[in-house]
C-alpha positions as CSV (number, residue, x, y, z in Angstrom):
1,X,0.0,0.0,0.0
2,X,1.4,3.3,-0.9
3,X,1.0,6.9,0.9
4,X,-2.3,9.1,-0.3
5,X,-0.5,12.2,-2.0
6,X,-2.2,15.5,-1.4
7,X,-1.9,18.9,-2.6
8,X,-0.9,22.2,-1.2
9,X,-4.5,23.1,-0.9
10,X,-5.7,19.9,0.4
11,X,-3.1,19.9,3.3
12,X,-3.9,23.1,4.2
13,X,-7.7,22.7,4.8
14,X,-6.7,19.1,6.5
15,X,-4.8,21.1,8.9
16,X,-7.3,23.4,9.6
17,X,-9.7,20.8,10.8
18,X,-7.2,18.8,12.8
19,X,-6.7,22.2,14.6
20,X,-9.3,21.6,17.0
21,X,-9.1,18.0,17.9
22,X,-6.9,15.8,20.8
23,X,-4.8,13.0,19.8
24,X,-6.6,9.9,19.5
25,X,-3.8,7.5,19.6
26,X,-1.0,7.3,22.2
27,X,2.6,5.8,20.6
28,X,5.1,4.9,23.9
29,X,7.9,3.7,24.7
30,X,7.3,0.2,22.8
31,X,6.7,2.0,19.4
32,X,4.9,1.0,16.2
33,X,3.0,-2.5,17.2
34,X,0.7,-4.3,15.5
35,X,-2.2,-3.6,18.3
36,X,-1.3,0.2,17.9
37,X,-0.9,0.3,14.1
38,X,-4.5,-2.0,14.2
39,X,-6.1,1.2,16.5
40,X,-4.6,4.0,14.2
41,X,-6.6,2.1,11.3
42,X,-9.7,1.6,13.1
43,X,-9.4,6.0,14.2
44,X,-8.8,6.5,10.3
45,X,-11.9,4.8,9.7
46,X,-14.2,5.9,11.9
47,X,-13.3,9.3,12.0
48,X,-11.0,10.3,8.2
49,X,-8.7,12.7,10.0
50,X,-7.0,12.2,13.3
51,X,-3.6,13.0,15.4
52,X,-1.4,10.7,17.2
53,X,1.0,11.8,19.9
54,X,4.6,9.9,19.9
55,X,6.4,9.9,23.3
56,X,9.8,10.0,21.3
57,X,12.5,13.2,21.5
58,X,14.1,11.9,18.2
59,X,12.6,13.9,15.1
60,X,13.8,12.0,12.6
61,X,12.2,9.2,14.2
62,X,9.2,10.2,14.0
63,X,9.2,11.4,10.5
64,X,9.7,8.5,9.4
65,X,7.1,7.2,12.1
66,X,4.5,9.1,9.7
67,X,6.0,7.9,6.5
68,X,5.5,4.4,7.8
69,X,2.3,5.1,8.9
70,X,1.1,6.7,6.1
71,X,1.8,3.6,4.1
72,X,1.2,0.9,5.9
73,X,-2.4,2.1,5.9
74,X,-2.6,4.3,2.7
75,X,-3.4,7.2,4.5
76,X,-2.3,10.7,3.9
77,X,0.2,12.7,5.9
78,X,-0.7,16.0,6.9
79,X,1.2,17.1,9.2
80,X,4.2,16.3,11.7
81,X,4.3,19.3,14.5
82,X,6.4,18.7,17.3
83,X,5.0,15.5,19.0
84,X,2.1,15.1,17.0
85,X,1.4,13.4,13.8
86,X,-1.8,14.5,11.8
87,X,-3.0,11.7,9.0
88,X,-6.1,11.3,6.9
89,X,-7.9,9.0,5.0
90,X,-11.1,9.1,3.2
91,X,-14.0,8.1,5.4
92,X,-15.6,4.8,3.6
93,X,-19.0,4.9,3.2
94,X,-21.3,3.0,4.8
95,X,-23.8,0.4,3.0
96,X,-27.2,1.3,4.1
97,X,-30.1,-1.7,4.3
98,X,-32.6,-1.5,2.4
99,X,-36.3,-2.8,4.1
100,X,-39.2,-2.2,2.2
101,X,-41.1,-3.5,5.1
102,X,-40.9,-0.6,7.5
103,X,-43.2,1.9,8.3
104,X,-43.0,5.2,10.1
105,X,-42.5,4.5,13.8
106,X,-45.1,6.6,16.3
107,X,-43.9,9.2,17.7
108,X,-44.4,11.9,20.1
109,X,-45.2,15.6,19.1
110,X,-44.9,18.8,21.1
111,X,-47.8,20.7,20.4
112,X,-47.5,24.6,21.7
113,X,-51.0,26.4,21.1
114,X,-50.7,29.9,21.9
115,X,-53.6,32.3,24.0
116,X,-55.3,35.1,21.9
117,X,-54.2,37.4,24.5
118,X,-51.0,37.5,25.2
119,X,-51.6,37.6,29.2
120,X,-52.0,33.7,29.9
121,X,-49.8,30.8,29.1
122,X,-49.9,28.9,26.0
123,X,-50.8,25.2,26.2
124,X,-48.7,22.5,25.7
125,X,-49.5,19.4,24.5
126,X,-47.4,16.1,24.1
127,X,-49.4,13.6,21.5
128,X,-48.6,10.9,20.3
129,X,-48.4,10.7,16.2
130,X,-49.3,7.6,14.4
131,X,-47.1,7.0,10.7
132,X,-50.2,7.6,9.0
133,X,-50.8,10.6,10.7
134,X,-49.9,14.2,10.2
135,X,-50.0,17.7,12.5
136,X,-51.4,20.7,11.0
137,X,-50.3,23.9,11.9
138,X,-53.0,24.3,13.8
139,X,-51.7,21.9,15.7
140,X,-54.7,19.2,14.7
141,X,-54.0,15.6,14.0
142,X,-54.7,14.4,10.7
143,X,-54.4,11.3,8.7
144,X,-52.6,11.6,5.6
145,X,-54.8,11.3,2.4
146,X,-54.1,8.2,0.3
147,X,-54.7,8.6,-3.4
148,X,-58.0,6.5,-3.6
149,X,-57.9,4.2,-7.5
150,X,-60.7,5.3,-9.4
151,X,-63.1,3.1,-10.9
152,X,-62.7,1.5,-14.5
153,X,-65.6,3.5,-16.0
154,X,-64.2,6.9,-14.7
155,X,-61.0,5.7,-16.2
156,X,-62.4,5.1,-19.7
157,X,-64.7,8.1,-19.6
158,X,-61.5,10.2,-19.3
């Protein structure tokens, strides 16, 4: 597997978002194991861009810490600032299932209906809304129309 290459621009904006967030992964005194390569892959694909902290005081070490990271799991480096290593990877997506035999769930609806004068409090109203049902704005339940088949003669008369 080979390194992600990424341009000026790219790196940039990568940077920007790793800005905000805390290492994810911790690299000690033992180094680059298997069980700690295996949890930098999982970060990468859960999350696309994370940083790793290595407890080393040897730079060149941990340059070429990120270039071995970066290809071992075909991820991109971004950065390497002092003792933190900033790598992303495209987020895979995720295969959705399809099920053609779900409905809308019930659920429960907040209804607020508001005084004509403004002196008392308005009303409030938890309900519970079936799939087939619908709130109007105001704040009725109704159910939603189906289109109804017409009949073979209205058909033909059309």
């Amino acid at each position: 597997m080979s390194a992600l290459l990424l341009s000026p621009a790219q790196r940039k904006e990568h940077r920007a978002g790793a800005h905000h967030l805390d290492p994810v992964v911790l690299i000690g005194g033992e180094g680059l194991t298997p069980a700690v390569v295996q949890e930098i892959d999982r970060a990468l694909s859960a999350h696309g861009l994370i940083k790793v902290r290595v407890f080393s005081d040897d730079r060149a070490a941990r340059e070429g810490l990120l270039a071995q990271l970066a290809d071992q799991l075909s991820a991109a480096p971004v950065q390497h600032i002092g003792k933190l290593l900033v790598l992303w990877r495209p987020v895979p997506e995720k295969a959705k299932a399809e099920r053609s035999d779900r409905a809308p769930a019930p659920r429960v609806v907040k209804i607020v209906k508001f005084a004509k004068s403004g002196s008392t409090r308005p009303q409030v109203k938890k309900v519970r809304v079936l799939g087939n049902e619908r709130v109007t704005p105001g704040g009725n339940i109704k159910r939603v129309k189906k289109k109804r088949p017409t009949s073979v003669k209205k058909k033909v008369a059309d």
